[in-house]
DOTI-520014 format. One record per residue (C-alpha): x, y, z. Coordinates in nm, 4 decimals, always signed. Last residue first. Layout:
BEGIN
+----------+----------+----------+
!       px !       py !       pz !
+----------+----------+----------+
!        X !        Y !        Z !
...
+----------+----------+----------+
This chain:
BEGIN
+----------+----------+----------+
!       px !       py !       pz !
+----------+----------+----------+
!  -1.0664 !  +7.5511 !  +5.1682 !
!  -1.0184 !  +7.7432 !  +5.4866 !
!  -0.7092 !  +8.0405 !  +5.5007 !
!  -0.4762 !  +7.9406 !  +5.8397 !
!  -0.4456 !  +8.1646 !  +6.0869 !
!  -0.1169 !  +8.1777 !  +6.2108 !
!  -0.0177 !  +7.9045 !  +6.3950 !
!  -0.0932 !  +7.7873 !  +6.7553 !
!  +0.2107 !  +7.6455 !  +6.9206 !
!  +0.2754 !  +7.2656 !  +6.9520 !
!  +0.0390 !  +7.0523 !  +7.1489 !
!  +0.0764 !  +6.7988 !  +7.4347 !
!  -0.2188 !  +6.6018 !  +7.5721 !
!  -0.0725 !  +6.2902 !  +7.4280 !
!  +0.2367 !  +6.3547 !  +7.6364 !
!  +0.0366 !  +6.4185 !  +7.9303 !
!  -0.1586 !  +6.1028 !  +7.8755 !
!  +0.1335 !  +5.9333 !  +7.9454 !
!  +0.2260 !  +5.6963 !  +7.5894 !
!  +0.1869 !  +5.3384 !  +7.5067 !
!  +0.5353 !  +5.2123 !  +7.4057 !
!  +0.6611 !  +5.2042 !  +7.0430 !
!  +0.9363 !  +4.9533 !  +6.9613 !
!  +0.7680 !  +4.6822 !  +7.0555 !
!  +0.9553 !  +4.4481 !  +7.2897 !
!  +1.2003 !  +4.1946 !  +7.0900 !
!  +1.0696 !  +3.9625 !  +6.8034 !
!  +1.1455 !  +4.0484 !  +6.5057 !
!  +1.5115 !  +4.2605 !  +6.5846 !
!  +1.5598 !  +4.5920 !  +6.5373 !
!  +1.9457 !  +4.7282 !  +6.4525 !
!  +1.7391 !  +4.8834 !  +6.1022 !
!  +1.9278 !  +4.8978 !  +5.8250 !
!  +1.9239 !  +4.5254 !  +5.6833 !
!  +1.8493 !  +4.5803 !  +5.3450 !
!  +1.5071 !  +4.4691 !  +5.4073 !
!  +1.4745 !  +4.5842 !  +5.7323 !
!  +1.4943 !  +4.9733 !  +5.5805 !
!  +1.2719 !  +4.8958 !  +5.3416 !
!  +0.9903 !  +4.7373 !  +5.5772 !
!  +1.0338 !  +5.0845 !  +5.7457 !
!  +0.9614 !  +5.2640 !  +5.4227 !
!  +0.6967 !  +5.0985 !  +5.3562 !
!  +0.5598 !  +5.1940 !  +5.6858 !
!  +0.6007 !  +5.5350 !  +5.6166 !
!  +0.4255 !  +5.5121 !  +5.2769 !
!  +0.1651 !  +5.3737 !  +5.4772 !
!  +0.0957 !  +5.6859 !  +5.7040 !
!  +0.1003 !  +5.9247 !  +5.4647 !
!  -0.0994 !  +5.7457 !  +5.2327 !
!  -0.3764 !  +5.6846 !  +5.5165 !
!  -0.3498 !  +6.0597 !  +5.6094 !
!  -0.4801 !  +6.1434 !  +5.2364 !
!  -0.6790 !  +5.8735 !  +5.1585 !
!  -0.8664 !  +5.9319 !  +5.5097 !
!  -0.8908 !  +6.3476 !  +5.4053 !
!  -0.9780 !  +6.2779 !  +5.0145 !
!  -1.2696 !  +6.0011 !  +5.1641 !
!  -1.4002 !  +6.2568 !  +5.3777 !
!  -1.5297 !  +6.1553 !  +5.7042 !
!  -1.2250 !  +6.1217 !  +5.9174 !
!  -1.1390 !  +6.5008 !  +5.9215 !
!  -0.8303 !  +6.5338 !  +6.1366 !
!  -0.6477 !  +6.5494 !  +6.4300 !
!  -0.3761 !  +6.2766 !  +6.3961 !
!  -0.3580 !  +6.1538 !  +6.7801 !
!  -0.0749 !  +5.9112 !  +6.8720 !
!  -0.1531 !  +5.7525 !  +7.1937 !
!  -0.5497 !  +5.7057 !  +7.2076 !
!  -0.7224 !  +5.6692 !  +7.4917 !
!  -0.7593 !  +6.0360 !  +7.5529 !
!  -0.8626 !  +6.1485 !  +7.1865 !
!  -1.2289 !  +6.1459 !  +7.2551 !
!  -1.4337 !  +6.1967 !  +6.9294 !
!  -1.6281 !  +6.4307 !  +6.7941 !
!  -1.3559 !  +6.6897 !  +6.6578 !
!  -1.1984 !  +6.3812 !  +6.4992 !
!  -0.9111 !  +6.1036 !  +6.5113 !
!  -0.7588 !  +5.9779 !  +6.2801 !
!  -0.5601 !  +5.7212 !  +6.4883 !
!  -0.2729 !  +5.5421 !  +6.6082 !
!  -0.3115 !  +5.2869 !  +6.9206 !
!  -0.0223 !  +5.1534 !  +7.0839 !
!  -0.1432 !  +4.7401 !  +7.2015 !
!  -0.1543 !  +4.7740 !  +7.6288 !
!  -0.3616 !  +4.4555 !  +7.6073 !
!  -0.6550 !  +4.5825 !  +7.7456 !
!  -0.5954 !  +4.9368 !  +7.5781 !
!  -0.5931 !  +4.7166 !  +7.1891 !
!  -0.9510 !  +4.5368 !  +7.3480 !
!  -1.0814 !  +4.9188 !  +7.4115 !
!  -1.0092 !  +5.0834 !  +7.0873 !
!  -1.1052 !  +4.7992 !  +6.8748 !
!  -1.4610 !  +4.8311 !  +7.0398 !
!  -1.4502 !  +5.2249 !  +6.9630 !
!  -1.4303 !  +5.1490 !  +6.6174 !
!  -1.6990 !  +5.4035 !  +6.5439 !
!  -1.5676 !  +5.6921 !  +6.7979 !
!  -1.2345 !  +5.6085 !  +6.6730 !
!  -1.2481 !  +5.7043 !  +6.3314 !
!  -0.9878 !  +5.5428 !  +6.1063 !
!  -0.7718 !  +5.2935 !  +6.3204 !
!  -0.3911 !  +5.2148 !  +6.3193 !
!  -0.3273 !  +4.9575 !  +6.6222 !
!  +0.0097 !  +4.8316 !  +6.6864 !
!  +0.2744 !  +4.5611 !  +6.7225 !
!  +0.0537 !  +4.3145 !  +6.6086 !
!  -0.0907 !  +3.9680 !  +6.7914 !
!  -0.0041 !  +3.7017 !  +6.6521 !
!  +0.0179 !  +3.4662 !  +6.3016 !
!  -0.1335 !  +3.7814 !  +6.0829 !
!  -0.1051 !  +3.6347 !  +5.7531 !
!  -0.4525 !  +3.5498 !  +5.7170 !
!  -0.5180 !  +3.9034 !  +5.8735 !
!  -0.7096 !  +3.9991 !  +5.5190 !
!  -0.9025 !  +3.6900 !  +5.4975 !
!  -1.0399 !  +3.7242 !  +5.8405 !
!  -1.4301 !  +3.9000 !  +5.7391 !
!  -1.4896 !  +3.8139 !  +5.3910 !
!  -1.2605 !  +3.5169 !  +5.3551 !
!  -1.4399 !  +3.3893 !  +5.6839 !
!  -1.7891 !  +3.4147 !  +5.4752 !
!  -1.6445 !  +3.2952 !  +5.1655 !
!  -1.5499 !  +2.9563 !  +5.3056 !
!  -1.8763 !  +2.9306 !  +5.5081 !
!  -2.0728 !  +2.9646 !  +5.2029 !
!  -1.8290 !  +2.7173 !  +5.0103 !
!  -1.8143 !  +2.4665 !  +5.3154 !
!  -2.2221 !  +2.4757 !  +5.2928 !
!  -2.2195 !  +2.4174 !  +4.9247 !
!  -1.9936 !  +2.1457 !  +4.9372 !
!  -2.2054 !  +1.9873 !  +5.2192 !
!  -2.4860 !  +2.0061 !  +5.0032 !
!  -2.3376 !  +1.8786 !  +4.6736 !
!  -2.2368 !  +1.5658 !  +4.8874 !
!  -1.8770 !  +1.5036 !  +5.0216 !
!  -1.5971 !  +1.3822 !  +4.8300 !
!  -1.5156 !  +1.6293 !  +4.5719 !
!  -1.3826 !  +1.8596 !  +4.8715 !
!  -1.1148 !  +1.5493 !  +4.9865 !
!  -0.9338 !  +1.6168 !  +4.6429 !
!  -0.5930 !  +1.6789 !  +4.8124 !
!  -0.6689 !  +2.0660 !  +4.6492 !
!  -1.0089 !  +2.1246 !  +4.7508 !
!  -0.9698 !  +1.9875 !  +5.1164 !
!  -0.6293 !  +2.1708 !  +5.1734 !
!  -0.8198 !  +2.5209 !  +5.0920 !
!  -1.0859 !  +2.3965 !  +5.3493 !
!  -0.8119 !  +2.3703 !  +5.6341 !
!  -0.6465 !  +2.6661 !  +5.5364 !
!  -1.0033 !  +2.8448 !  +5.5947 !
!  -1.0285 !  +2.6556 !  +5.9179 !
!  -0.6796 !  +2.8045 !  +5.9733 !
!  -0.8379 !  +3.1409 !  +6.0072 !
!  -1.1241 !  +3.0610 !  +6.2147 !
!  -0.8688 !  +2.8708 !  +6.4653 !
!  -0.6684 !  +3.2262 !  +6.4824 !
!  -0.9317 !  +3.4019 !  +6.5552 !
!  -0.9834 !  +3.1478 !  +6.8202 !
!  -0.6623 !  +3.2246 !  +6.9553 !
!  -0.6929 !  +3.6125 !  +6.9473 !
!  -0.9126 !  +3.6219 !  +7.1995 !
!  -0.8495 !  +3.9783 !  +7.3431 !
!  -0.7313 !  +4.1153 !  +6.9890 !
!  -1.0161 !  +3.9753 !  +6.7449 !
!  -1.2589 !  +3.9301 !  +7.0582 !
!  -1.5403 !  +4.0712 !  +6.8701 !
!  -1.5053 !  +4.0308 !  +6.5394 !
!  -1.4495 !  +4.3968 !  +6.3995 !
!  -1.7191 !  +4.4259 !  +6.0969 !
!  -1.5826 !  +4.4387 !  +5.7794 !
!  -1.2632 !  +4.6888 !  +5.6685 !
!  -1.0173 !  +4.5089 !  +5.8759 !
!  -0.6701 !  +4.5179 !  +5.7806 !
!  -0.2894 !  +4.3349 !  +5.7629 !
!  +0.0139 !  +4.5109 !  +5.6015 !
!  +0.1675 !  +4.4267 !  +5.3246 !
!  +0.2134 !  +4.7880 !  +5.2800 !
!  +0.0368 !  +4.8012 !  +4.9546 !
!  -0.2165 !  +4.6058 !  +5.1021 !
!  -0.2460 !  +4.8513 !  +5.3535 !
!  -0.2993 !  +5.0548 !  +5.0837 !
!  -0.5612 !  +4.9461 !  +4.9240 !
!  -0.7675 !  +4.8014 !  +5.2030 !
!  -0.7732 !  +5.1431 !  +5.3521 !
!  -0.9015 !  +5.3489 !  +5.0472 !
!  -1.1671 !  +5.0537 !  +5.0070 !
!  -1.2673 !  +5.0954 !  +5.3483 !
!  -1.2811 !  +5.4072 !  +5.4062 !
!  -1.5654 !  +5.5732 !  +5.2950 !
!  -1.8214 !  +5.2985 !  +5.3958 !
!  -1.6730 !  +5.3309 !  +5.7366 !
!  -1.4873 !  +5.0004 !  +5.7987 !
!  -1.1899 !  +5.1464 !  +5.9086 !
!  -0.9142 !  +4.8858 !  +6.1110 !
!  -0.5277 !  +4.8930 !  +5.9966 !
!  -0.3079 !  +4.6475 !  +6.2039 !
!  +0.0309 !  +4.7487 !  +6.2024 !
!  +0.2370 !  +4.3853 !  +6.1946 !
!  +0.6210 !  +4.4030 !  +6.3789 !
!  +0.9375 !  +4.2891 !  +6.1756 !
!  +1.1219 !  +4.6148 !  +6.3886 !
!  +1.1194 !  +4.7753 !  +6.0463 !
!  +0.7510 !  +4.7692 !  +6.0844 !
!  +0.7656 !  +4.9087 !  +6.4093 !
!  +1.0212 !  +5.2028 !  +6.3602 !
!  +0.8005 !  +5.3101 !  +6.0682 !
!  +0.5082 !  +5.3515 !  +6.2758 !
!  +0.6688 !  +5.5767 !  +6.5213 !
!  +0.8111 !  +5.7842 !  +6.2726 !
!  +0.4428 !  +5.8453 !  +6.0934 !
!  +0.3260 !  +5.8913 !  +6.3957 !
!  +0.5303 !  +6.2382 !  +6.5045 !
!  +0.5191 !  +6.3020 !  +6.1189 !
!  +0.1374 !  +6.3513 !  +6.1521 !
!  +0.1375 !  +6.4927 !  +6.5159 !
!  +0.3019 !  +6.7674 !  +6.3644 !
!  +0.0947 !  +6.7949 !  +6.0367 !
!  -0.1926 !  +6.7676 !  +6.2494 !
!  -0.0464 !  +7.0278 !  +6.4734 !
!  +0.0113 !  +7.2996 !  +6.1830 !
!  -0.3220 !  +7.1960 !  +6.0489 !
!  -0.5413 !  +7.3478 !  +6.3244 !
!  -0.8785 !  +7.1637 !  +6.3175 !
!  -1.1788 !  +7.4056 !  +6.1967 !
!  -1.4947 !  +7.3403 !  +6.4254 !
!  -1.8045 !  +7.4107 !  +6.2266 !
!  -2.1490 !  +7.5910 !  +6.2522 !
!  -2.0195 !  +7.8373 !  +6.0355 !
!  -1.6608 !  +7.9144 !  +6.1304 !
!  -1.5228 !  +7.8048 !  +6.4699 !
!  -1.1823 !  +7.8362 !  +6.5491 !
!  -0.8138 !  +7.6857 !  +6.5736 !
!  -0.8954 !  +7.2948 !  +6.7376 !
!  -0.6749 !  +7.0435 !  +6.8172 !
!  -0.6037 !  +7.1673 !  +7.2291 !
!  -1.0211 !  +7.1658 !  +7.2425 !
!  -1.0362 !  +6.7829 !  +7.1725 !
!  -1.1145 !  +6.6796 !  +7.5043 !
!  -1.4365 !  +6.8830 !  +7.4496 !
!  -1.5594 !  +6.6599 !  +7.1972 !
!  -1.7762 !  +6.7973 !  +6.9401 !
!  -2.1476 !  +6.7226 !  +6.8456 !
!  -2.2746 !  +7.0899 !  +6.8793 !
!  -1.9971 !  +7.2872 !  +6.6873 !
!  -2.0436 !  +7.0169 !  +6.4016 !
!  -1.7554 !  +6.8404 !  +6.2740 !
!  -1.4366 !  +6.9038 !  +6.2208 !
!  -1.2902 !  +7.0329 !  +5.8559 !
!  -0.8888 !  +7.0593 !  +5.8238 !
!  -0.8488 !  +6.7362 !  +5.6113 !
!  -1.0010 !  +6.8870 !  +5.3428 !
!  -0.7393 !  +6.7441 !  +5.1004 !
!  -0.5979 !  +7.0645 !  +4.9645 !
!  -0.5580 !  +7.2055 !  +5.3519 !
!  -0.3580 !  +6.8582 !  +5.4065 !
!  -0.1627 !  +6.9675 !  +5.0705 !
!  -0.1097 !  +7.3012 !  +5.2031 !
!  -0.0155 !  +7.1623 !  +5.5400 !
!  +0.2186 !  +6.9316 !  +5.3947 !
!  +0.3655 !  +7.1966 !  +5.1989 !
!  +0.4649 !  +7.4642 !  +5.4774 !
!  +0.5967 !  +7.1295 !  +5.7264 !
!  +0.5250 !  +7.1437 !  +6.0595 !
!  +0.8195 !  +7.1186 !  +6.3117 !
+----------+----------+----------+
């Protein structure tokens, strides 16, 4: 059941505004209340639904021991995201998806233990060795896979599930996650096509208040399910079947009632 106050704040953070009448979705017709000005106005009271609905989900895989891979590299996004998946200890990609990062996740994992490999160089002394232009090449390609795989260094396979901000942009994430049957969470937007996904947050994935504002959400949820392994809580185990199975498209196409209407910011 949607919460009074979480809608208020989501209302506070914008997270209510679509986009343009013209570029919408139609698949997304269940998420939104009404039209005003040009503009599609998401209904809250199932964001906030669909919100919590997640936000259980994704708790129950990190205290399973699972990763949640965050992916938003949307100039708006990407700080907010790398912040707080941080927080979460949680893995990210805020550069460019590397193509293959999920389907061939073995030579990912070769790039990132090349960068182990250099780290060993500098400290066994092996670095000092070669000439000043090999140095400088093996620095350049040092900070290049820093750049784009430093923050899944930690990632040693595959994670238990996808978290992605805007869908329509990361749509190549989208596909390699459905390949290998990965669950996909998202914020996802009047333009975009919430079918592939299985747990839809309807909401504004432009603004940088409306990401930060889902993207806390969503993390502090996590954090709480690393808690809960911590102190040994949760009966998961690392290692079993993900907790969280892809869902039926019927139950992704389910909404709760329509509200009443809601007061734009």
């Amino acid at each position: 059941m949607a919460n009074n106050n979480q809608v208020k704040n989501l209302l506070d953070a914008g997270v209510h505004f679509g986009h343009l009448t013209r570029k919408w979705n139609p698949n997304m017709a269940p998420y939104i209340y009404m039209e005003r000005n040009g503009i599609h106005i998401i209904n809250l009271y199932k964001t906030s639904a669909k919100l919590e609905e997640a936000n259980e989900a994704l708790k129950k895989i990190a205290a399973s021991g699972r990763k949640i891979l965050f992916v938003a590299t949307k100039k708006q996004a990407k700080d907010i995201v790398a912040e707080k998946a941080k927080n979460a200890n949680m893995p990210y990609i805020t550069e460019r998806w590397p193509g293959g990062m999920l389907t061939n996740f073995v030579t990912i994992r070769k790039a990132v233990k090349k960068m182990a490999s250099i780290d060993r160089m500098k400290q066994d002394g092996t670095f000092m060795t070669l000439s000043k232009k090999e140095r400088l090449a093996v620095d350049r390609l040092r900070a290049k896979l820093e750049k784009n795989l430093g923050s899944i260094s930690d990632m040693s396979r595959l994670p238990g599930a996808l978290f992605i901000v805007d869908t329509t942009r990361e749509h190549i994430a989208v596909k390699e996650a459905q390949k290998l049957n990965i669950p996909i969470f998202a914020m996802v937007d009047t333009n975009s096509d919430p079918r592939p996904i299985d747990y839809v947050i309807p909401s504004n994935d432009d603004a940088s208040k409306s990401i930060d504002s889902i993207i806390t959400s969503v993390t502090n949820a996590v954090i709480e399910g690393l808690a809960e392994r911590k102190s040994g809580k949760s009966e998961d185990e690392e290692g079993d079947t993900p907790v969280v199975e892809k869902k039926s498209a019927r139950k992704r196409a389910a909404v709760v009632a329509v509200p009443s209407k809601e007061e734009e910011e």
